[in-house]
N, C-alpha and C positions, 0 to 999 in steps of 0.2 A: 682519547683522541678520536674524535670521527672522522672514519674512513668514506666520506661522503663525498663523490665530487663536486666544486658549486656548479650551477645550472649557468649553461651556456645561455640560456633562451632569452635573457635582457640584452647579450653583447650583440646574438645574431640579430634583434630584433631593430637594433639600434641602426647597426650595418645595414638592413633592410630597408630603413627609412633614407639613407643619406638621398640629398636632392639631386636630379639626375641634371645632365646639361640640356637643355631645351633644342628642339629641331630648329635649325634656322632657318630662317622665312626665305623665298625667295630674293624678296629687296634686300636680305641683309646680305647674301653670299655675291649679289653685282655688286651694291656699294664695298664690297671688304676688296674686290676685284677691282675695281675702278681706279678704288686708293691707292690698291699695291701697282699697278700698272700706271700710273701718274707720277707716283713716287720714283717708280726703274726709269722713266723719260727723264727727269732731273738728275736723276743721276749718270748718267750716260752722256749730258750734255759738255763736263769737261772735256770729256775724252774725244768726243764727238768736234769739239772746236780745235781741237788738236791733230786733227786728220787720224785719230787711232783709227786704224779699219776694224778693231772689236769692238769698238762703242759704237761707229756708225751701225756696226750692225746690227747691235743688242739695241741701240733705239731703233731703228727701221723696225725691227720685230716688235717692239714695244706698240709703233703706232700702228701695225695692223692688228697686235691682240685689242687695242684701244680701240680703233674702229668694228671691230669684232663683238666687241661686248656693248660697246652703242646702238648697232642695228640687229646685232643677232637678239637679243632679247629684249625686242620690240613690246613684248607682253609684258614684262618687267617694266621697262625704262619709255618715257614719253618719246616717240618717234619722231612729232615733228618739233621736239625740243632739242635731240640728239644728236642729228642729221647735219646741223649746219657745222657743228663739230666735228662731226664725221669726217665730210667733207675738206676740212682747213687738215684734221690727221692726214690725210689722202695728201697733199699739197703738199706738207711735211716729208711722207715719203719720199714722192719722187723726188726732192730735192737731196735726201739724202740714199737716192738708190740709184739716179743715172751713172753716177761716177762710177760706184762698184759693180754694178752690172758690168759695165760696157771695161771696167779693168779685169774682173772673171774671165769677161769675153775674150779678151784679148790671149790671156796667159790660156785660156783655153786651146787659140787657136795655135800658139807658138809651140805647147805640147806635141800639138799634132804635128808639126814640120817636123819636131823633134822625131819623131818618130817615123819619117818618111825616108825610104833612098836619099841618098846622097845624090843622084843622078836625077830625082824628080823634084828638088828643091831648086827651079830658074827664075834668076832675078832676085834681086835685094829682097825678098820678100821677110826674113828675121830682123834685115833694119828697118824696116818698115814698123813691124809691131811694136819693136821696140822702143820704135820715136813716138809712136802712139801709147804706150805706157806713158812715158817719162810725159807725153802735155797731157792726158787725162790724170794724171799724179798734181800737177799745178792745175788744172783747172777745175777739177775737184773737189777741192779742198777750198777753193774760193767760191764754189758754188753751196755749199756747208755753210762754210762763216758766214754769207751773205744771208743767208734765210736765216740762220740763227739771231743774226745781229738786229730780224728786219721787229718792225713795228707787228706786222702780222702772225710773226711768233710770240712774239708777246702777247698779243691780245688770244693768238691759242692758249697758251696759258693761264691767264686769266680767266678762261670760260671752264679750259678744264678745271677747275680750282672749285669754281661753281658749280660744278656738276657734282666733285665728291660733296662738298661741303650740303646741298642741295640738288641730291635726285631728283632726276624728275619722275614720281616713282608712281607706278598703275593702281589699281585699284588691284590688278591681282599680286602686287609685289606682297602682300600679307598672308599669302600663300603660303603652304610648309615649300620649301627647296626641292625637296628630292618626286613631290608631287607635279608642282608646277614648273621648274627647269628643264628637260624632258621634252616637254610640249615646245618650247622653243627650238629645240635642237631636231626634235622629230619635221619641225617645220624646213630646217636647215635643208634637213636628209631629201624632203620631196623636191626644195627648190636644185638642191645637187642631179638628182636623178632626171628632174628635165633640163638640165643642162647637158647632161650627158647623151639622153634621147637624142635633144635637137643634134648634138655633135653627131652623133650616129646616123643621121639621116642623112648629114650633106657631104657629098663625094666629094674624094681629097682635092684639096688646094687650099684658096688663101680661106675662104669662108669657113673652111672647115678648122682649118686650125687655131682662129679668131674662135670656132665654137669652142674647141680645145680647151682655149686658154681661160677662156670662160668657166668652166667647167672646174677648170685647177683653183681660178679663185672662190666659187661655189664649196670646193673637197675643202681650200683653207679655212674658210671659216667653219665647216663643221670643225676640225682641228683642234682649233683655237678655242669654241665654244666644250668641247669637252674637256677640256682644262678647265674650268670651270665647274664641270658636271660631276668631274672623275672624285673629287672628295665629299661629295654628295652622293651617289649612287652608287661608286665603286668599281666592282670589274666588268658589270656590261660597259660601261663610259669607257673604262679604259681599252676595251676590245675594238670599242667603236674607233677610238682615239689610234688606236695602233693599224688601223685598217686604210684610215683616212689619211696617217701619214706614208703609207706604201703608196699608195694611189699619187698623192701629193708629187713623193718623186718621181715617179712614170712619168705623171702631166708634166714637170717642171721636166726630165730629159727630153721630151716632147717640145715646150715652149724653148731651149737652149738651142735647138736645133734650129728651128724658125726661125729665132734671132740671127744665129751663125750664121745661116744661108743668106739670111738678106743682106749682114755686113760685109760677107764675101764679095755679093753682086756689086757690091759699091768700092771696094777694095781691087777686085780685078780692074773695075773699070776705071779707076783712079792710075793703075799700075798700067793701063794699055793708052789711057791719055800721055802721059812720062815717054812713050815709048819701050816700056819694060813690059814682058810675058805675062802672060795671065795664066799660064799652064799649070802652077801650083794651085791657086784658086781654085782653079776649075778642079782639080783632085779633091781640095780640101771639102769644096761644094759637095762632090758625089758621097766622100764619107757621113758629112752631115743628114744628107740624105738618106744613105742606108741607116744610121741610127733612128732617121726619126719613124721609117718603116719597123725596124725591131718593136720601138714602141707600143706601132699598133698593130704589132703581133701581140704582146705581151700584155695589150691591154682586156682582152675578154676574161681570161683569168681572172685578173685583177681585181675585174668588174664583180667578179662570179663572189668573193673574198667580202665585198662589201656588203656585195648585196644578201648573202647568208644568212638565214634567220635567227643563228646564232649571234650576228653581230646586231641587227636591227629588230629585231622580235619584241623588245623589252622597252621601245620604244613608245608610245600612246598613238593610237590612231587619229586622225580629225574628227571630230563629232561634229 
Protein backbone atom coordinates (compact mmCIF):
# COMPACT_ATOMS: atom_id res chain seq x y z
CA UNK A 1 0.00 0.00 0.00
CA UNK A 2 1.30 3.39 -0.66
CA UNK A 3 1.87 5.73 1.94
CA UNK A 4 1.76 8.59 -0.46
CA UNK A 5 -0.49 11.54 0.20
CA UNK A 6 -2.65 12.45 -3.13
CA UNK A 7 -1.44 16.11 -4.13
CA UNK A 8 -3.65 18.84 -2.95
CA UNK A 9 -2.42 21.11 -6.01
CA UNK A 10 -5.71 20.31 -8.57
CA UNK A 11 -8.36 20.95 -5.50
CA UNK A 12 -6.33 24.31 -4.39
CA UNK A 13 -5.97 25.08 -7.90
CA UNK A 14 -9.67 24.68 -8.76
CA UNK A 15 -10.60 26.84 -5.57
CA UNK A 16 -8.18 29.40 -7.09
CA UNK A 17 -10.01 29.81 -10.09
CA UNK A 18 -13.68 30.06 -8.69
CA UNK A 19 -15.33 33.30 -10.47
CA UNK A 20 -15.31 36.29 -8.09
CA UNK A 21 -18.46 38.69 -7.80
CA UNK A 22 -17.75 41.75 -10.05
CA UNK A 23 -17.41 45.42 -8.55
CA UNK A 24 -20.74 47.05 -9.10
CA UNK A 25 -20.81 50.05 -11.21
CA UNK A 26 -22.04 52.90 -9.97
CA UNK A 27 -25.48 53.09 -11.97
CA UNK A 28 -25.98 49.67 -10.64
CA UNK A 29 -25.85 50.43 -6.79
CA UNK A 30 -28.73 53.95 -7.41
CA UNK A 31 -30.76 51.84 -9.54
CA UNK A 32 -30.85 48.70 -6.66
CA UNK A 33 -31.43 51.88 -4.22
CA UNK A 34 -34.06 53.56 -6.18
CA UNK A 35 -35.90 50.03 -6.35
CA UNK A 36 -35.67 49.40 -2.85
CA UNK A 37 -36.69 52.92 -1.75
CA UNK A 38 -39.92 52.87 -4.25
CA UNK A 39 -40.77 49.46 -3.11
CA UNK A 40 -40.58 50.85 1.21
CA UNK A 41 -43.16 53.85 -0.26
CA UNK A 42 -45.82 51.23 -1.52
CA UNK A 43 -45.57 49.65 1.15
CA UNK A 44 -46.06 51.97 3.81
CA UNK A 45 -48.89 53.34 1.90
CA UNK A 46 -51.68 51.09 3.78
CA UNK A 47 -50.61 52.10 6.84
CA UNK A 48 -50.08 55.43 6.04
CA UNK A 49 -54.08 55.56 4.87
CA UNK A 50 -54.90 54.40 8.10
CA UNK A 51 -53.45 57.37 10.06
CA UNK A 52 -50.65 54.63 11.49
CA UNK A 53 -48.18 57.37 12.74
CA UNK A 54 -45.30 54.43 11.95
CA UNK A 55 -46.10 54.35 8.44
CA UNK A 56 -46.59 58.04 8.05
CA UNK A 57 -43.33 58.08 9.03
CA UNK A 58 -41.37 55.35 7.46
CA UNK A 59 -42.94 56.91 4.23
CA UNK A 60 -42.02 60.65 5.13
CA UNK A 61 -38.36 59.07 5.59
CA UNK A 62 -38.83 56.96 2.39
CA UNK A 63 -39.40 60.29 0.33
CA UNK A 64 -36.54 62.20 1.64
CA UNK A 65 -33.93 59.05 1.05
CA UNK A 66 -35.97 59.24 -2.57
CA UNK A 67 -35.29 62.74 -3.09
CA UNK A 68 -31.87 62.13 -1.78
CA UNK A 69 -30.82 59.82 -4.16
CA UNK A 70 -32.41 61.86 -7.06
CA UNK A 71 -30.33 65.04 -6.62
CA UNK A 72 -27.56 63.78 -4.59
CA UNK A 73 -26.14 61.85 -7.38
CA UNK A 74 -26.56 64.01 -9.97
CA UNK A 75 -23.21 62.38 -11.64
CA UNK A 76 -25.04 59.14 -11.72
CA UNK A 77 -28.68 59.99 -12.52
CA UNK A 78 -29.81 62.66 -15.19
CA UNK A 79 -30.52 65.91 -13.22
CA UNK A 80 -32.87 67.53 -15.31
CA UNK A 81 -34.73 64.20 -15.71
CA UNK A 82 -34.84 63.77 -11.83
CA UNK A 83 -35.84 66.89 -10.45
CA UNK A 84 -39.38 67.28 -11.48
CA UNK A 85 -39.69 64.04 -9.43
CA UNK A 86 -37.78 65.36 -6.89
CA UNK A 87 -39.81 67.93 -6.48
CA UNK A 88 -43.64 66.10 -6.48
CA UNK A 89 -41.44 63.71 -3.51
CA UNK A 90 -41.05 67.15 -1.72
CA UNK A 91 -45.02 67.74 -2.06
CA UNK A 92 -45.59 64.29 -0.84
CA UNK A 93 -43.66 65.15 2.30
CA UNK A 94 -45.11 67.95 3.56
CA UNK A 95 -48.39 66.57 3.19
CA UNK A 96 -47.52 63.80 5.17
CA UNK A 97 -45.16 65.77 7.80
CA UNK A 98 -47.36 68.86 8.78
CA UNK A 99 -49.81 66.74 10.87
CA UNK A 100 -46.82 64.92 12.90
CA UNK A 101 -44.72 67.70 13.15
CA UNK A 102 -47.08 70.06 14.64
CA UNK A 103 -48.57 66.76 16.93
CA UNK A 104 -44.72 66.31 18.22
CA UNK A 105 -44.96 69.86 18.77
CA UNK A 106 -47.74 69.88 20.76
CA UNK A 107 -46.96 66.82 23.16
CA UNK A 108 -43.64 68.52 23.32
CA UNK A 109 -45.05 71.43 24.69
CA UNK A 110 -47.57 69.64 27.23
CA UNK A 111 -44.39 67.79 28.60
CA UNK A 112 -42.90 70.87 29.47
CA UNK A 113 -46.13 72.13 31.56
CA UNK A 114 -45.82 68.73 32.91
CA UNK A 115 -42.92 69.58 34.43
CA UNK A 116 -43.37 73.12 35.56
CA UNK A 117 -44.73 74.36 39.39
CA UNK A 118 -48.03 73.80 39.95
CA UNK A 119 -48.15 77.68 40.71
CA UNK A 120 -46.69 78.66 37.24
CA UNK A 121 -49.18 76.79 35.21
CA UNK A 122 -52.11 80.03 34.66
CA UNK A 123 -54.97 79.51 32.61
CA UNK A 124 -56.42 76.63 30.77
CA UNK A 125 -53.24 76.26 29.07
CA UNK A 126 -53.29 71.74 29.24
CA UNK A 127 -56.81 72.16 27.67
CA UNK A 128 -55.80 73.99 25.30
CA UNK A 129 -53.17 71.53 23.89
CA UNK A 130 -55.08 69.11 24.43
CA UNK A 131 -58.02 70.47 22.08
CA UNK A 132 -55.17 71.11 19.67
CA UNK A 133 -54.18 67.27 19.70
CA UNK A 134 -57.45 65.94 19.45
CA UNK A 135 -58.36 68.56 15.83
CA UNK A 136 -54.64 68.07 14.45
CA UNK A 137 -55.67 64.07 15.12
CA UNK A 138 -58.85 64.62 12.61
CA UNK A 139 -57.39 66.93 10.51
CA UNK A 140 -54.50 64.99 9.78
CA UNK A 141 -55.41 62.23 8.70
CA UNK A 142 -57.71 63.83 6.09
CA UNK A 143 -54.94 65.84 4.87
CA UNK A 144 -53.02 62.02 4.29
CA UNK A 145 -56.10 60.48 2.66
CA UNK A 146 -56.62 63.54 0.53
CA UNK A 147 -52.99 63.49 -1.23
CA UNK A 148 -53.05 59.99 -1.28
CA UNK A 149 -56.27 59.48 -2.91
CA UNK A 150 -55.32 62.63 -5.41
CA UNK A 151 -54.53 62.17 -9.21
CA UNK A 152 -50.98 63.84 -8.45
CA UNK A 153 -50.07 60.94 -6.34
CA UNK A 154 -50.60 58.86 -8.78
CA UNK A 155 -49.15 60.27 -11.52
CA UNK A 156 -45.96 60.44 -8.67
CA UNK A 157 -46.15 57.04 -9.00
CA UNK A 158 -46.08 56.36 -12.25
CA UNK A 159 -42.90 58.52 -12.93
CA UNK A 160 -41.24 56.76 -10.15
CA UNK A 161 -42.06 53.49 -11.77
CA UNK A 162 -40.15 55.02 -14.73
CA UNK A 163 -37.25 55.89 -13.26
CA UNK A 164 -36.58 52.22 -11.72
CA UNK A 165 -37.75 50.59 -14.77
CA UNK A 166 -35.57 53.46 -16.86
CA UNK A 167 -32.67 55.39 -15.23
CA UNK A 168 -31.87 58.13 -16.32
CA UNK A 169 -28.38 57.14 -16.17
CA UNK A 170 -24.73 59.29 -16.95
CA UNK A 171 -22.35 58.46 -18.84
CA UNK A 172 -20.40 58.06 -15.65
CA UNK A 173 -23.06 55.61 -14.03
CA UNK A 174 -20.55 52.80 -15.75
CA UNK A 175 -18.16 53.66 -13.30
CA UNK A 176 -16.93 51.07 -10.61
CA UNK A 177 -19.19 52.22 -7.33
CA UNK A 178 -16.79 52.67 -4.83
CA UNK A 179 -14.64 54.98 -7.40
CA UNK A 180 -17.15 57.16 -8.54
CA UNK A 181 -19.95 57.24 -5.56
CA UNK A 182 -17.55 59.32 -3.24
CA UNK A 183 -17.32 62.11 -5.69
CA UNK A 184 -20.86 62.67 -5.14
CA UNK A 185 -20.95 62.54 -1.54
CA UNK A 186 -17.61 64.56 -1.24
CA UNK A 187 -19.73 67.20 -3.43
CA UNK A 188 -22.46 66.81 -0.62
CA UNK A 189 -19.69 67.38 2.20
CA UNK A 190 -18.63 71.06 0.29
CA UNK A 191 -22.36 72.07 -0.36
CA UNK A 192 -22.94 71.16 3.80
CA UNK A 193 -19.76 73.22 4.85
CA UNK A 194 -20.97 76.46 3.07
CA UNK A 195 -24.17 76.15 4.47
CA UNK A 196 -22.73 75.94 7.59
CA UNK A 197 -20.18 79.07 6.87
CA UNK A 198 -23.06 81.14 5.58
CA UNK A 199 -24.86 80.21 9.09
CA UNK A 200 -21.83 81.23 10.81
CA UNK A 201 -21.61 84.54 9.72
CA UNK A 202 -25.13 85.84 10.25
CA UNK A 203 -25.73 87.13 13.95
CA UNK A 204 -28.57 85.30 15.68
CA UNK A 205 -32.19 85.76 14.90
CA UNK A 206 -34.51 84.83 12.27
CA UNK A 207 -31.87 84.81 9.34
CA UNK A 208 -29.78 83.02 11.05
CA UNK A 209 -31.62 80.21 12.05
CA UNK A 210 -33.34 79.96 8.31
CA UNK A 211 -29.39 79.56 7.66
CA UNK A 212 -29.65 76.78 10.51
CA UNK A 213 -32.12 75.01 9.15
CA UNK A 214 -30.57 74.98 6.02
CA UNK A 215 -27.66 73.62 7.02
CA UNK A 216 -29.62 70.60 8.76
CA UNK A 217 -31.07 69.75 5.36
CA UNK A 218 -27.66 69.99 3.60
CA UNK A 219 -26.00 67.45 7.09
CA UNK A 220 -29.43 65.16 5.76
CA UNK A 221 -28.76 64.44 2.77
CA UNK A 222 -25.12 63.69 3.30
CA UNK A 223 -26.89 60.99 5.77
CA UNK A 224 -28.95 59.54 3.48
CA UNK A 225 -26.43 59.50 0.63
CA UNK A 226 -23.97 57.48 2.92
CA UNK A 227 -26.48 54.76 3.22
CA UNK A 228 -25.96 54.22 0.04
CA UNK A 229 -22.08 54.60 0.18
CA UNK A 230 -21.53 52.54 3.43
CA UNK A 231 -21.85 49.06 1.48
CA UNK A 232 -19.50 50.16 -1.04
CA UNK A 233 -16.66 51.58 0.88
CA UNK A 234 -17.45 50.64 4.32
CA UNK A 235 -16.09 52.19 7.61
CA UNK A 236 -14.98 55.57 6.32
CA UNK A 237 -18.89 55.87 5.00
CA UNK A 238 -19.90 54.63 7.85
CA UNK A 239 -17.88 57.15 10.09
CA UNK A 240 -18.98 59.84 7.99
CA UNK A 241 -22.60 58.48 8.41
CA UNK A 242 -22.38 58.46 12.14
CA UNK A 243 -21.05 61.95 12.32
CA UNK A 244 -23.54 63.48 10.08
CA UNK A 245 -26.29 61.94 12.18
CA UNK A 246 -24.90 63.72 15.56
CA UNK A 247 -24.87 66.94 13.69
CA UNK A 248 -28.38 66.09 12.28
CA UNK A 249 -29.75 66.14 15.87
CA UNK A 250 -28.15 69.16 17.20
CA UNK A 251 -29.60 70.97 13.97
CA UNK A 252 -32.99 69.38 14.43
CA UNK A 253 -32.94 70.37 18.43
CA UNK A 254 -31.97 73.68 16.92
CA UNK A 255 -34.88 73.68 14.33
CA UNK A 256 -37.56 72.23 17.34
CA UNK A 257 -36.78 75.19 19.16
CA UNK A 258 -37.60 77.82 16.30
CA UNK A 259 -40.63 76.16 15.64
CA UNK A 260 -41.73 75.96 19.62
CA UNK A 261 -41.09 79.74 19.86
CA UNK A 262 -42.97 80.81 16.96
CA UNK A 263 -46.09 78.44 18.09
CA UNK A 264 -45.78 79.80 21.49
CA UNK A 265 -45.97 83.49 20.10
CA UNK A 266 -49.12 82.59 18.41
CA UNK A 267 -50.55 80.61 21.42
CA UNK A 268 -50.08 83.44 23.93
CA UNK A 269 -51.57 85.66 21.72
CA UNK A 270 -54.65 83.55 21.03
CA UNK A 271 -54.79 83.01 24.91
CA UNK A 272 -54.62 87.04 25.78
CA UNK A 273 -57.22 87.59 22.84
CA UNK A 274 -59.80 84.92 25.21
CA UNK A 275 -58.89 87.09 28.02
CA UNK A 276 -56.66 84.28 29.56
CA UNK A 277 -52.79 84.73 30.80
CA UNK A 278 -50.16 84.37 28.76
CA UNK A 279 -47.71 84.00 31.67
CA UNK A 280 -47.02 80.24 30.96
CA UNK A 281 -46.19 80.91 27.34
CA UNK A 282 -43.94 83.40 28.12
CA UNK A 283 -42.13 80.75 30.62
CA UNK A 284 -42.44 78.06 28.20
CA UNK A 285 -40.85 80.79 25.36
CA UNK A 286 -37.82 81.45 27.62
CA UNK A 287 -37.13 77.63 28.14
CA UNK A 288 -37.16 77.09 24.39
CA UNK A 289 -34.88 79.66 24.23
CA UNK A 290 -32.24 78.59 26.54
CA UNK A 291 -32.28 75.30 24.58
CA UNK A 292 -31.82 76.68 21.42
CA UNK A 293 -28.55 78.61 23.02
CA UNK A 294 -27.17 75.21 24.51
CA UNK A 295 -27.23 74.19 20.94
CA UNK A 296 -25.07 76.80 19.85
CA UNK A 297 -22.92 76.04 22.40
CA UNK A 298 -22.61 72.65 21.57
CA UNK A 299 -22.32 73.18 18.07
CA UNK A 300 -18.26 73.95 17.53
CA UNK A 301 -17.56 70.77 18.92
CA UNK A 302 -19.75 69.06 16.86
CA UNK A 303 -18.52 70.95 13.96
CA UNK A 304 -14.92 70.16 15.03
CA UNK A 305 -16.32 65.96 14.86
CA UNK A 306 -17.17 66.29 11.31
CA UNK A 307 -14.93 68.10 10.14
CA UNK A 308 -11.84 65.69 11.19
CA UNK A 309 -9.70 64.26 8.79
CA UNK A 310 -10.46 61.07 10.02
CA UNK A 311 -14.08 61.47 9.08
CA UNK A 312 -13.57 63.39 5.59
CA UNK A 313 -9.90 62.64 4.46
CA UNK A 314 -10.87 59.61 2.30
CA UNK A 315 -13.01 61.53 0.49
CA UNK A 316 -11.70 62.77 -3.35
CA UNK A 317 -10.96 66.27 -3.84
CA UNK A 318 -12.61 68.35 -6.97
CA UNK A 319 -10.32 68.21 -9.82
Amino acid sequence: MSNVAPSAGPQQSSIDQLPTEPEPTAGQVVRDALSAQVRNLREQEPGARQASPEAVAKMRVTTRQLRCTLLGFSRTLDRGTTRPVAEELKWLGAQLAEERDTHELVERLSDDVRLLPEDMVVGPVVADLREAVRRLDREGAQTITDALDSPRYQALLQALDQLTDEPPCTRRADRLAHTELPKSLAKAIRVLERRLVEADAIAPGRAHNVALHEARKADKRVRYMCELVIPVVGEPARRLHHQAEKLQKLLGDHQDSVVARATLRLLAAEAHAKGHSAFTYGLLYALEHQRAQQVERALPDRLAQLRDPRTISWLPQPS
